[in-house]
C-alpha positions as CSV (number, residue, x, y, z in Angstrom):
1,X,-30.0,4.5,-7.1
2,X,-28.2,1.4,-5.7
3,X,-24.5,2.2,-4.3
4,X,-22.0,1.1,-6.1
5,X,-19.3,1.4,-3.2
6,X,-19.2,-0.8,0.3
7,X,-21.0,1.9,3.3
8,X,-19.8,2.4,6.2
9,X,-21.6,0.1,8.6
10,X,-20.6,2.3,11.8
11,X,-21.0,5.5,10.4
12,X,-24.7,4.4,9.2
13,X,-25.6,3.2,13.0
14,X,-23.9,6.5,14.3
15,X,-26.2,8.7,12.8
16,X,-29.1,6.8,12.8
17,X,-28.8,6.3,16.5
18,X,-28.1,9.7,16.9
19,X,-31.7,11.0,15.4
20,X,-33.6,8.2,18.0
21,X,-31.7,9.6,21.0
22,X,-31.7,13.0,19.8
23,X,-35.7,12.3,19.4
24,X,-35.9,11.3,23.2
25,X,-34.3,14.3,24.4
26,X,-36.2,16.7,22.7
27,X,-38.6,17.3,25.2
28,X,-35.7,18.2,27.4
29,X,-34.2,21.1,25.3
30,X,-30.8,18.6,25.0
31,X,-28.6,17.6,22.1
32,X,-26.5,14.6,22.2
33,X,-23.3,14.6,20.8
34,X,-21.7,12.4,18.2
35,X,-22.6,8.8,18.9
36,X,-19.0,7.0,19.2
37,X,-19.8,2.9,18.7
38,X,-17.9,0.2,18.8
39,X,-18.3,-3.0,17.1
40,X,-18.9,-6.5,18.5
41,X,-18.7,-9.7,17.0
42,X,-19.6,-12.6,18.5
43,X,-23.1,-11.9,19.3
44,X,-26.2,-13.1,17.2
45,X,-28.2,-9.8,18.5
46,X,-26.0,-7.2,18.8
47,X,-23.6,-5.6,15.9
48,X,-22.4,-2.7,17.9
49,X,-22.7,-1.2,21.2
50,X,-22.3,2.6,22.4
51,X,-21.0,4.8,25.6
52,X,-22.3,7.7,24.5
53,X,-25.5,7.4,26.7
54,X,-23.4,7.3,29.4
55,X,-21.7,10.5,28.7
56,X,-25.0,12.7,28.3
57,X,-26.7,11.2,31.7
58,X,-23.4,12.4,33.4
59,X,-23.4,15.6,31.8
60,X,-27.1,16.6,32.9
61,X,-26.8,14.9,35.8
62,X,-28.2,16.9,39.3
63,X,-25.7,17.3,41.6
64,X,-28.0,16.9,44.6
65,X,-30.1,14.4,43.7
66,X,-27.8,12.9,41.2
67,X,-30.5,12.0,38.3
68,X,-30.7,13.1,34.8
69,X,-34.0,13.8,33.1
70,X,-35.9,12.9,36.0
71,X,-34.3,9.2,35.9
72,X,-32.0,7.5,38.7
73,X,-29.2,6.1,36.8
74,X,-28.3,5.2,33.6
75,X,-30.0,2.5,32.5
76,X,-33.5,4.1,32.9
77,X,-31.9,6.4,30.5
78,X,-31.2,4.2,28.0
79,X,-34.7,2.7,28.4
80,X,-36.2,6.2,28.3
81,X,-34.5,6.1,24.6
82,X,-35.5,2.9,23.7
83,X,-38.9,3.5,24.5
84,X,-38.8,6.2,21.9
85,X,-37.1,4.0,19.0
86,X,-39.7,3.0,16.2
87,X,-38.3,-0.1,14.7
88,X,-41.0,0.2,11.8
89,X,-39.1,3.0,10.6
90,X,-38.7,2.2,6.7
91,X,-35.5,4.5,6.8
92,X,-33.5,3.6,10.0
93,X,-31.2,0.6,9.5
94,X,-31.5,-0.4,13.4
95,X,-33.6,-3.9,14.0
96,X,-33.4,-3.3,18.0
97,X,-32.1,-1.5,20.9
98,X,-30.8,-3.0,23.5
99,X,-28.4,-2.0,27.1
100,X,-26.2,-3.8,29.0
101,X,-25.3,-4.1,32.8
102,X,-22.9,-1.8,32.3
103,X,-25.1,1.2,30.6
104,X,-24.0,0.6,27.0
105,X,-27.0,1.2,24.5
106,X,-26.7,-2.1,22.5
107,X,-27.6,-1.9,18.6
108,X,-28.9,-4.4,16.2
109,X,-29.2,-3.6,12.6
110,X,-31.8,-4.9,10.2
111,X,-31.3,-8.6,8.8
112,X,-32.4,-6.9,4.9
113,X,-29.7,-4.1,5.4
114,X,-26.6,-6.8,6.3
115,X,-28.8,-8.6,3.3
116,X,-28.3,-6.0,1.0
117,X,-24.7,-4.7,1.7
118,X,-23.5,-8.5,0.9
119,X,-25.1,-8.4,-2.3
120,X,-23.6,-5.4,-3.1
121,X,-20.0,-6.4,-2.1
122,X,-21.1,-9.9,-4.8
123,X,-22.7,-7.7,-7.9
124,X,-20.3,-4.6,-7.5
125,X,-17.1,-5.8,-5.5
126,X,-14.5,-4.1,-2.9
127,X,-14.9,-0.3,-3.5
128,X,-14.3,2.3,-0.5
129,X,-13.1,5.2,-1.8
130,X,-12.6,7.9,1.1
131,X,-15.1,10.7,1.0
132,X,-12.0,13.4,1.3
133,X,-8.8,12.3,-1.0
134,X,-5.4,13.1,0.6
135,X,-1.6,13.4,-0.8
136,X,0.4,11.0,1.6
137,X,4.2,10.6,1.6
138,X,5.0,7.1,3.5
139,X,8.7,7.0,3.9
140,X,9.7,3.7,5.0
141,X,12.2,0.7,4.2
142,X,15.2,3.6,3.7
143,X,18.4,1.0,3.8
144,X,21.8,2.2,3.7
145,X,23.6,1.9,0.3
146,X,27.2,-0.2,0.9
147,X,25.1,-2.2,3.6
148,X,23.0,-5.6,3.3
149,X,19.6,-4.9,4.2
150,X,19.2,-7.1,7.4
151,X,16.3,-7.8,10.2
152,X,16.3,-4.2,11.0
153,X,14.8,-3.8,8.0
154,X,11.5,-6.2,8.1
155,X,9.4,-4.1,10.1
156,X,9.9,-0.7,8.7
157,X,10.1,-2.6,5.1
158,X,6.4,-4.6,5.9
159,X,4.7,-2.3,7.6
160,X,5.3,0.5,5.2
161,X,4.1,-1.5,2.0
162,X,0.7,-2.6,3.8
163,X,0.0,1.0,4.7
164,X,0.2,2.0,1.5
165,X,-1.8,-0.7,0.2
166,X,-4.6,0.3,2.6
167,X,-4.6,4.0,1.9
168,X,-4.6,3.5,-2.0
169,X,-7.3,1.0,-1.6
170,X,-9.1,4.1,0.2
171,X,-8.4,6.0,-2.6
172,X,-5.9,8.4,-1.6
173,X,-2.7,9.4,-3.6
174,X,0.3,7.4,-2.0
175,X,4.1,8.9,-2.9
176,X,5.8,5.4,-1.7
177,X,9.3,7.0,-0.6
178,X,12.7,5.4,0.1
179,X,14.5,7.8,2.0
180,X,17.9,5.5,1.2
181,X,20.8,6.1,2.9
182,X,23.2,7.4,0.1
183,X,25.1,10.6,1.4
184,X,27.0,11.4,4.3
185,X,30.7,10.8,6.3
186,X,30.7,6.6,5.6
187,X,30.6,8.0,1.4
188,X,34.1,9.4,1.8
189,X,35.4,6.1,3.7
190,X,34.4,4.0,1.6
191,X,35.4,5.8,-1.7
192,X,38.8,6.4,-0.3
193,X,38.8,2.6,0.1
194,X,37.8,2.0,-3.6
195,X,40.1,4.3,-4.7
196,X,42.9,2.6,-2.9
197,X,42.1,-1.1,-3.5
198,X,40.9,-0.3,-7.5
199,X,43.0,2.2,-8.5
200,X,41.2,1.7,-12.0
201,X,37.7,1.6,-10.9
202,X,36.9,4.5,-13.5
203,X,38.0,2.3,-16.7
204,X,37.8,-1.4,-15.2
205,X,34.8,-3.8,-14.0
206,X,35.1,-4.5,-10.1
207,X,33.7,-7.2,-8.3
208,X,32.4,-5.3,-5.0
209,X,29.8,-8.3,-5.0
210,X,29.8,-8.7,-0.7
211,X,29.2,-5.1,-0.2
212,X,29.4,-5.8,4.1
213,X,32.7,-7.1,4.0
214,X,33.8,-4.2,1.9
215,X,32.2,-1.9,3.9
216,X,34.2,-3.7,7.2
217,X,37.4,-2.9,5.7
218,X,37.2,0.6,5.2
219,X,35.3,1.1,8.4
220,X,38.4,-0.9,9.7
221,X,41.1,1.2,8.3
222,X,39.2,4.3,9.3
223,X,38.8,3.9,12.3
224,X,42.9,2.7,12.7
225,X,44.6,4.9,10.4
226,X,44.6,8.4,11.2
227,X,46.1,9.0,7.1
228,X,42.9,7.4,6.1
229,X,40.2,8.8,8.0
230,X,41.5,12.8,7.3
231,X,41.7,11.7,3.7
232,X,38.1,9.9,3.5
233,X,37.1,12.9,5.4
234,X,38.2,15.5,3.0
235,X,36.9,13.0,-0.1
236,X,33.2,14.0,1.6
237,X,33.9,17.7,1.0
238,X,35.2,16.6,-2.7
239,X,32.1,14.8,-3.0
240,X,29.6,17.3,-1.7
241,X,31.5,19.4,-3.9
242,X,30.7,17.6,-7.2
243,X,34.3,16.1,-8.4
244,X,33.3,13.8,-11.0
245,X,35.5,10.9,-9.9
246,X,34.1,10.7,-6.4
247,X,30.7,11.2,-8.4
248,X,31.5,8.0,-10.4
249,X,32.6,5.9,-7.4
250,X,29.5,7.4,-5.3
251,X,27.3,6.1,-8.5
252,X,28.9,2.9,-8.5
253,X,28.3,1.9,-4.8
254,X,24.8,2.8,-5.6
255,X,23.8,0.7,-8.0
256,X,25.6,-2.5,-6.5
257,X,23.6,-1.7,-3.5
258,X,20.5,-0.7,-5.4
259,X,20.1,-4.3,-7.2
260,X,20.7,-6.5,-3.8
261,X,17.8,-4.1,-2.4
262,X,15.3,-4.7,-5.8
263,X,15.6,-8.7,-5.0
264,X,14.9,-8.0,-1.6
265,X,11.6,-6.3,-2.5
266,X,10.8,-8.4,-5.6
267,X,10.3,-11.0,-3.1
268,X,8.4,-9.4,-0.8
269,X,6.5,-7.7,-3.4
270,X,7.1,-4.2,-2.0
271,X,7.0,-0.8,-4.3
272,X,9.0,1.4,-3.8
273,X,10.4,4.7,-5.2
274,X,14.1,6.5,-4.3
275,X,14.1,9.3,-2.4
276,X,17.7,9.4,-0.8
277,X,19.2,11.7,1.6
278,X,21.4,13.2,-1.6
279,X,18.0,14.2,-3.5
280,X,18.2,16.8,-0.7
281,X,21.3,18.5,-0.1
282,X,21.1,21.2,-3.0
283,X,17.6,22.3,-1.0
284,X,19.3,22.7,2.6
285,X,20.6,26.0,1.8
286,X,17.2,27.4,1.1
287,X,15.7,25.6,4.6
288,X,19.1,27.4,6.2
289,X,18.1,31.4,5.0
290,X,14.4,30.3,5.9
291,X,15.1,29.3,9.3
292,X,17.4,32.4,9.3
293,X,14.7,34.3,8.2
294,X,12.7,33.1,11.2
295,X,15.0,34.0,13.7
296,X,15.2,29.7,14.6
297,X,18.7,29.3,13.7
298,X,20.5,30.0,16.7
299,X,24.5,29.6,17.8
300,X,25.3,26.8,19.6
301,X,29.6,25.9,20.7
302,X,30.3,26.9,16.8
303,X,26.9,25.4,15.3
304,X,23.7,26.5,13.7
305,X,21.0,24.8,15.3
306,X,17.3,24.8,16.1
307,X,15.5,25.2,19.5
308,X,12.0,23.8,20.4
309,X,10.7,25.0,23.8
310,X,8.8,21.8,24.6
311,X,11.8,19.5,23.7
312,X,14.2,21.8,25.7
313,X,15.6,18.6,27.6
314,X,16.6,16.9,24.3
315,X,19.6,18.1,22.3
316,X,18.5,20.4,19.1
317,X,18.6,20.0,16.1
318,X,22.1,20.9,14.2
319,X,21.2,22.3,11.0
320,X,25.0,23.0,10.1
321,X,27.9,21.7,11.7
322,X,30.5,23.2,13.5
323,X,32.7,22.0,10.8
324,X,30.3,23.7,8.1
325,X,28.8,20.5,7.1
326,X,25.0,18.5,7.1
327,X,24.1,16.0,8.6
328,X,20.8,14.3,9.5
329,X,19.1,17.3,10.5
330,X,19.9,19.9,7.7
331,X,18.9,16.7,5.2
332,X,15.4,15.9,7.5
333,X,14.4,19.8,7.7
334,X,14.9,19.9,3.6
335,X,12.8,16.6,3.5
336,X,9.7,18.0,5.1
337,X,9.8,21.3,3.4
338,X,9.9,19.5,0.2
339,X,7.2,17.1,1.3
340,X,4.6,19.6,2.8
341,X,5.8,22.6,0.1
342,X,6.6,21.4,-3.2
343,X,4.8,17.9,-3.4
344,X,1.8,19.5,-1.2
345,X,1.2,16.6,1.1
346,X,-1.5,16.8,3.1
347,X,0.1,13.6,5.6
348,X,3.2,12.7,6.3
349,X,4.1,9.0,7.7
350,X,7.6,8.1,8.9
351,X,8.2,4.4,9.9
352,X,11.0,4.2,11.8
353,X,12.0,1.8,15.1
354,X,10.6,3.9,17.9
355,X,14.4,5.0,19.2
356,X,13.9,7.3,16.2
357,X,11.0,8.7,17.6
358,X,12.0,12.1,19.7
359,X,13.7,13.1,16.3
360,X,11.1,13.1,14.2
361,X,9.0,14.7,16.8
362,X,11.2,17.6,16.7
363,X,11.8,17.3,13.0
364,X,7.6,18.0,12.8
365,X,7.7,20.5,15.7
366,X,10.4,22.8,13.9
367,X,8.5,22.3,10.6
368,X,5.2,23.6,12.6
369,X,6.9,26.3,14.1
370,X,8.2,27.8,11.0
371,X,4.6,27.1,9.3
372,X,5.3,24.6,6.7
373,X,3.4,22.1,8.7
374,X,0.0,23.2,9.7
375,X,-2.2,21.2,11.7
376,X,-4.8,19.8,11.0
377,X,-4.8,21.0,7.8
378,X,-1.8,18.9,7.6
379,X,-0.6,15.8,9.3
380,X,3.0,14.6,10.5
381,X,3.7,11.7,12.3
382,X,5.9,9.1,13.6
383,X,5.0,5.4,13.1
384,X,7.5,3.4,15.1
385,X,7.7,0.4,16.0
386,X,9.6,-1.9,18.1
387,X,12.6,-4.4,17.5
388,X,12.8,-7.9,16.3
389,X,14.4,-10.2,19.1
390,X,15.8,-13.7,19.0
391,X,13.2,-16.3,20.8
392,X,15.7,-15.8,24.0
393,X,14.0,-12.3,24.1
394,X,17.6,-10.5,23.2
395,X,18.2,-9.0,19.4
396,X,18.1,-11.1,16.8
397,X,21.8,-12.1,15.7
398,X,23.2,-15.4,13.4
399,X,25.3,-17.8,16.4
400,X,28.2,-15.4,15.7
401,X,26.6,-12.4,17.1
402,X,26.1,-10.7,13.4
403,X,23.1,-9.2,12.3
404,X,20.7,-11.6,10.7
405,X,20.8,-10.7,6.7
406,X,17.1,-10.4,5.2
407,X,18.2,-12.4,2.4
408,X,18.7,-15.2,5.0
409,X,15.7,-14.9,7.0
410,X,14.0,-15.3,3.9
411,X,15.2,-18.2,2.5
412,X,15.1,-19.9,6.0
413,X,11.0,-19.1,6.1
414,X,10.9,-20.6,2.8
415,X,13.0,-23.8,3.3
416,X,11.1,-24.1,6.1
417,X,7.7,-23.8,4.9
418,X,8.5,-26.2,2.0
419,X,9.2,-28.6,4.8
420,X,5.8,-27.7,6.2
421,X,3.6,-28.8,2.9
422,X,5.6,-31.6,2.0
423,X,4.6,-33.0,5.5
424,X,1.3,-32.2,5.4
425,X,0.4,-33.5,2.1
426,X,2.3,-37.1,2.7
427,X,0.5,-37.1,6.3
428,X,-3.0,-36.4,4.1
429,X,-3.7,-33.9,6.9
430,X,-6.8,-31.6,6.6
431,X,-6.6,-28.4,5.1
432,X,-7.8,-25.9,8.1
433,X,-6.1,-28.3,11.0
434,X,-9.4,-28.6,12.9
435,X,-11.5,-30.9,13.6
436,X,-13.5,-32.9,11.1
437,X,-17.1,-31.0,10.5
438,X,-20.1,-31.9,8.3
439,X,-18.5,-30.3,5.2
440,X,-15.4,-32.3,5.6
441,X,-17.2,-35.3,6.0
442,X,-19.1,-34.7,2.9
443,X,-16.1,-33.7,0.6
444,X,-13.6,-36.3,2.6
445,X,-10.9,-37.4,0.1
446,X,-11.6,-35.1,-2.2
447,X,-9.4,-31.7,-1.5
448,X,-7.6,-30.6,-4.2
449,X,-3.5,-31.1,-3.4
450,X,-0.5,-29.6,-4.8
451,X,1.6,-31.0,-7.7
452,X,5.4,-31.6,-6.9
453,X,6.2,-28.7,-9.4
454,X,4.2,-26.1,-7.1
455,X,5.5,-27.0,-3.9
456,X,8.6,-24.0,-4.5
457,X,6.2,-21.6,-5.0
458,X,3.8,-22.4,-2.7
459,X,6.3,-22.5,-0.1
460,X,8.1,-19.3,-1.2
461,X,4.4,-17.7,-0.8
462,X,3.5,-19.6,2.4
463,X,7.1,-18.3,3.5
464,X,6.8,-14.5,3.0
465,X,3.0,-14.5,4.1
466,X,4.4,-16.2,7.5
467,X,6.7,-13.5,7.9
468,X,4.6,-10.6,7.4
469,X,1.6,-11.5,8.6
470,X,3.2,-12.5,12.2
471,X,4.9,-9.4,12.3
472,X,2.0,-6.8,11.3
473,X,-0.2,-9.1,13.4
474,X,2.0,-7.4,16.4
475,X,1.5,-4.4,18.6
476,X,2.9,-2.4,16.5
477,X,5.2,-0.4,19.0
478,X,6.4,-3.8,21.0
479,X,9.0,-5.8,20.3
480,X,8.6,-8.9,19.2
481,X,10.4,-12.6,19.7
482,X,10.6,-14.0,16.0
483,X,9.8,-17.6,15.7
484,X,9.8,-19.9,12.5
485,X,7.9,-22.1,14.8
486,X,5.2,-20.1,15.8
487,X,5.0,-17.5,12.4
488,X,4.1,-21.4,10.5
489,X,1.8,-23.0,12.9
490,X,-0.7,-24.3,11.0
491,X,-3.5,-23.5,14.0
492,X,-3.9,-20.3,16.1
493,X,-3.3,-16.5,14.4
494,X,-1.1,-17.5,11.7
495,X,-0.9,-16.7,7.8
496,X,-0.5,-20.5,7.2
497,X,-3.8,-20.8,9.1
498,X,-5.7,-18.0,6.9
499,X,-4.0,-19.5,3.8
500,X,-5.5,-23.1,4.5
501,X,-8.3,-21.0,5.6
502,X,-8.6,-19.4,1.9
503,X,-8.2,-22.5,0.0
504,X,-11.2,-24.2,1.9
505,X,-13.1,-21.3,0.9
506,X,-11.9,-21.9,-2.8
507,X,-12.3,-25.4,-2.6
508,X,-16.2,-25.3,-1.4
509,X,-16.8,-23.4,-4.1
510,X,-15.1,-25.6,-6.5
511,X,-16.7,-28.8,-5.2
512,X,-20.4,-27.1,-5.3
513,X,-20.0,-27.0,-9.2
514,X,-21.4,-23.9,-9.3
515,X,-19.4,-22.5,-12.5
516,X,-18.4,-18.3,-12.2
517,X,-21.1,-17.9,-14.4
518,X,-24.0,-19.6,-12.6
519,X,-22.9,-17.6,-9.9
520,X,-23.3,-14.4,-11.0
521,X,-26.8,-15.2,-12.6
522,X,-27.5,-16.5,-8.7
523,X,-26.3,-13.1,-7.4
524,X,-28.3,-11.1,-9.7
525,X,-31.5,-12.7,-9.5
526,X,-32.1,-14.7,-6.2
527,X,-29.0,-12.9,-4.1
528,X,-27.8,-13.8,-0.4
529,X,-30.2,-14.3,2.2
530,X,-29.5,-15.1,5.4
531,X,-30.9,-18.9,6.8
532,X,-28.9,-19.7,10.1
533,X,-27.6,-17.7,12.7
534,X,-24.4,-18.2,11.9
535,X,-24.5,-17.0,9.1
536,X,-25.8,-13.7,10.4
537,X,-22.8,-13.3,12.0
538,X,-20.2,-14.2,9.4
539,X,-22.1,-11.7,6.9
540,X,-22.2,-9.0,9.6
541,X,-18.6,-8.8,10.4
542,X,-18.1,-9.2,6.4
543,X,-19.9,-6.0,6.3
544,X,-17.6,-3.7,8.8
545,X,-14.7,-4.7,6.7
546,X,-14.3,-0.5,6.2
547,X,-14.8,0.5,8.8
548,X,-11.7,-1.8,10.7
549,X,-9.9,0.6,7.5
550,X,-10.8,3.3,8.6
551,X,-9.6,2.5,12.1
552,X,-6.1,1.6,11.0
553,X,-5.3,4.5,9.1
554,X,-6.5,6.8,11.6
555,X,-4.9,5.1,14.1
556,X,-2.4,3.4,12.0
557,X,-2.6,-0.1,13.8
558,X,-2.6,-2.8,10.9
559,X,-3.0,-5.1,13.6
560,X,-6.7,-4.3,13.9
561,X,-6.7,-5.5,10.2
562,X,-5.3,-9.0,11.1
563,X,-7.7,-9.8,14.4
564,X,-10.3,-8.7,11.7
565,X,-9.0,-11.3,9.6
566,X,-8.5,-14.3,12.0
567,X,-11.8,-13.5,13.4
568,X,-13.5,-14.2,10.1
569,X,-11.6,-17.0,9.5
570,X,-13.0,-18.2,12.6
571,X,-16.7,-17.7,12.6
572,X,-16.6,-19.4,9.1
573,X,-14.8,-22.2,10.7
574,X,-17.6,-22.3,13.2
575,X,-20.2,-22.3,10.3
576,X,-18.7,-25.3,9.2
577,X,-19.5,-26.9,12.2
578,X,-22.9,-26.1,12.3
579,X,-24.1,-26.8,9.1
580,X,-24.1,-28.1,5.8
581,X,-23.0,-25.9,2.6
582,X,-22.8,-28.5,-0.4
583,X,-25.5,-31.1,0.6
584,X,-27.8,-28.2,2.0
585,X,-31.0,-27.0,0.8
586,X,-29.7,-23.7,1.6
587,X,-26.6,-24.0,-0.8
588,X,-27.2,-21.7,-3.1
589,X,-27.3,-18.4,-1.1
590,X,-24.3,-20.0,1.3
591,X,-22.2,-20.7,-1.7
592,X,-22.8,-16.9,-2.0
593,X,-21.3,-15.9,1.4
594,X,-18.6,-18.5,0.8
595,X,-17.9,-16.5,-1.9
596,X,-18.6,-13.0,-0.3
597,X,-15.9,-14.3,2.7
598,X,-13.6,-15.6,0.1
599,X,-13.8,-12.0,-2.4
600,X,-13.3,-10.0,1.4
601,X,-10.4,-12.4,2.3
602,X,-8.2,-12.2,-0.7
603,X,-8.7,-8.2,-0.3
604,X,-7.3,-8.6,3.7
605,X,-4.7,-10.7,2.2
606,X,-3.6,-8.3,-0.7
607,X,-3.7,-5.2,2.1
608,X,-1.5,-7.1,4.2
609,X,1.0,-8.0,1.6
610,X,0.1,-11.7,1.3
611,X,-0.5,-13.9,-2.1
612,X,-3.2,-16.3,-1.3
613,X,-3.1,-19.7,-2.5
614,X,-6.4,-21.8,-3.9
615,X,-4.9,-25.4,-3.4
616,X,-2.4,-26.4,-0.7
């Protein structure tokens, strides 16, 4: 029966070049282990090489004479199994064998299998549904509630939505949490503030509509009046306490605070759902007897706190207060109960800056120690990241030294990306800045351009995509120098590359005339066939489109996603240059990997956050 869902390329070659190499050590008495391969992408006869041969001549190696299965050095080896590969094999998807100077056994798999698995991304689409399901809690975003969300914000905000994206698109069940800053000391400042400046805030509308200035003056007065600061500090007891006025004022910043934060993701199309620290605090006192219980909650200079052996040089962590109260701790120890207890998680992913890190290292350790988290049945971990600098290489700040607001930053990549079309389309550039190629030459003054009315939201999309993409295109753990400059360069690893990238694609297959329904007759009854080179290796890095999935989420580098990306857009590119598509013999079946590539880009962009655009 013909699979429905994409395979897994690398998983596929793994085992079947397990069985030859396993077949060429029989007579020895040896097993090899699991092949680990790796792919490779700009070679017409190689897909994906291995150093796994390398590994099992080492490990029978004779000490005295220092051969393996009576051969001098690796490469005979690999021979040795090569020699014993049947390429006629019906059943194994491997074309040819190869090994490299460096004792790598080089793999080629069969044109008819690449073939195959293109036609069945055309008839049956982008399905890769993991083969084991998982519960994953992503907390990410988490803004504080009086505060503007600002540049410290992108990353965790960006990041967060793509690696849900690419988990659900896997198949697992994503909780997308927003651990939101709305409890703690700052509360009973800033309600003692609203108190005092709207005395009537319980029966009167209040304009609290620049939330960070309000914020400034309390923090102001709190920090220089000693009356204020012991009131605002017993307004947090009240609060904690459940008096319905500081309630009311509590539910009032939140709201305010909420709707800035909905515009902020309705334009970055991001999805979350509230999780803030106050969900928590009637569930520390249950994580306090538990950790009693377990004999963790030690006395520490009047506080309760918990002791990890292996993070004995960092401070612990202060499940209550020597004043009696929560903080952080208590509210991150009731978190990851709840997470791994009550919701049954099976992973846990916290994307924070990686300052954050040791905290959430001890957070998981405690939570392993007391057996709530239990490995590898379970899964906690940190995904940090590092901070977004100014191009001088310092933190980003506005001239006056504040922090850069997101809402800004976001209007600024649009303005300026609006900038960017308008230029191109009066200078009647090209749509992929390269050179001119045979296709352009053949469809020369005839790309489809924007209409005045659709530059705003083209640039609004070209805008966010720039953003994004630049920054998830990013180790994710460095810091990074943000530049409008280089995020909209219309060449190099860009979004506004891929985008003009995209609407070539969609273009081609608008000028062919080939209508949708044409196309599908095509797929189903002639199909994709493979009739330059090139082509071979566009469709065989279209195929290990899962398998760079895979690899981020077990790694959870989205930047392995984006090279993936750029380096398709670049073989087509090179395709372009070597032959014709439209005025071809061959159009048919390379309309169909046109549209194969296009169908396997929007998905990249979709994971990464991005709305492609068919015209520019």
């Amino acid at each position: 029966m013909e699979s429905k869902v994409l395979k897994s390329m690398m998983k596929i070659a793994s085992q079947h070049t397990l069985n030859v190499v396993n077949n060429a050590l029989k007579p020895y008495n040896v097993q090899s282990p699991p092949i680990k391969i790796q792919p490779v992408s700009n070679l017409v006869d190689v897909d994906y090489n291995t150093p796994t041969l390398l590994q099992v001549f080492n490990q029978n190696k004779d000490k005295k004479t220092k051969q393996a299965f009576g051969l001098a050095d690796i490469k005979a080896f690999c021979h040795k199994v090569i020699e014993s590969f049947n390429p006629e094999d019906k059943d194994c998807a491997i074309e040819k064998l190869g090994v490299t100077d460096q004792g790598f056994l080089t793999i080629k798999l069969k044109q008819q299998v690449i073939e195959d698995e293109i036609n069945n991304i055309l008839k049956n689409g982008l399905n890769y549904p993991t083969e084991k399901k998982q519960k994953i809690a992503v907390d990410f975003s988490s803004p504080n509630i009086a505060k503007e969300m600002h540049v410290g914000h992108l990353r965790s905000t960006i990041i967060g939505e793509s690696i849900c994206r690419i988990f659900e698109f896997q198949n697992h069940e994503v909780l997308r949490i927003n651990h939101l800053g709305d409890w703690g000391t700052q509360f009973g400042m800033l309600i003692t503030y609203m108190k005092r400046k709207y005395p009537n805030f319980l029966n009167e509308p209040i304009d609290l509509s620049d939330l960070t200035m309000f914020y400034k003056e309390s923090k102001k007065l709190f920090d220089e009046d000693p009356e204020f600061k012991k009131t605002a500090q017993l307004t947090v007891v009240d609060l904690q306490s459940g008096d319905p006025e500081c309630r009311k004022a509590w539910e009032i910043l939140c709201e305010i605070s909420r709707r800035e934060f909905t515009e902020i993701y309705k334009r970055l199309d991001i999805t979350l759902e509230d999780f803030g620290e106050s969900f928590y605090n009637d569930k520390i006192p249950a994580v306090i007897q538990d950790l009693k219980d377990a004999g963790m909650l030690v006395e520490s200079d009047g506080a309760q706190c918990v002791f990890i052996e292996k993070y004995k040089n960092q401070p612990p962590l202060f499940i209550v207060k020597k004043d009696g109260g929560y903080g952080y701790d208590s509210t991150d120890m009731a978190c990851i109960k709840y997470r791994l207890k009550t919701l049954n998680c099976n992973r846990l992913v916290y994307i924070t800056d990686v300052g954050q890190q040791p905290h959430f290292d001890y957070i998981i350790a405690a939570a392993e120690k007391i057996g709530w988290h239990v490995p590898p049945t379970t899964r906690a971990e940190h995904m940090g990241f590092g901070i977004v600098q100014g191009e001088d290489g310092k933190r980003f700040r506005t001239r006056s030294s504040e922090t850069v607001k997101l809402k800004d930053l976001l209007d600024e990549a649009r303005e300026r990306a609006l900038e960017k079309i308008k230029e191109r389309i009066s200078g009647g550039a090209k749509e992929e800045g390269a050179e001119e190629d045979e296709e352009e030459k053949e469809n020369k003054g005839n790309y489809t351009k924007l209409s005045e009315e659709e530059y705003l939201d083209a640039a609004e999309k070209m805008g966010m995509a720039a953003i994004k993409y630049y920054d998830l295109r990013q180790n994710r753990i460095s810091n990074y120098n943000f530049s409008y400059d280089k995020m909209l360069d219309t060449k190099g690893n860009t979004a506004v590359y891929l985008l003009y990238s995209y609407a070539r694609l969609c273009s081609i297959i608008r000028k062919s005339g080939v209508q949708s329904e044409e196309l599908c007759k095509i797929i189903q009854t002639q199909g994709f066939k493979i009739s330059h080179p090139q082509e071979r290796i566009i469709a065989s890095l279209l195929i290990k489109f899962p398998d760079v999935l895979d690899q981020v989420t077990e790694d959870l580098a989205i930047n392995r996603l984006t090279d993936y990306m750029y380096d398709l857009a670049c073989k087509v590119a090179e395709g372009y240059r070597k032959y014709h598509i439209n005025n071809s013999e061959d159009k048919l079946t390379r309309i169909l990997l046109i549209e194969a590539t296009r169908q396997v880009l929007e998905k990249c962009f979709y994971l990464v956050g991005i709305k492609p655009l068919e015209k520019i």
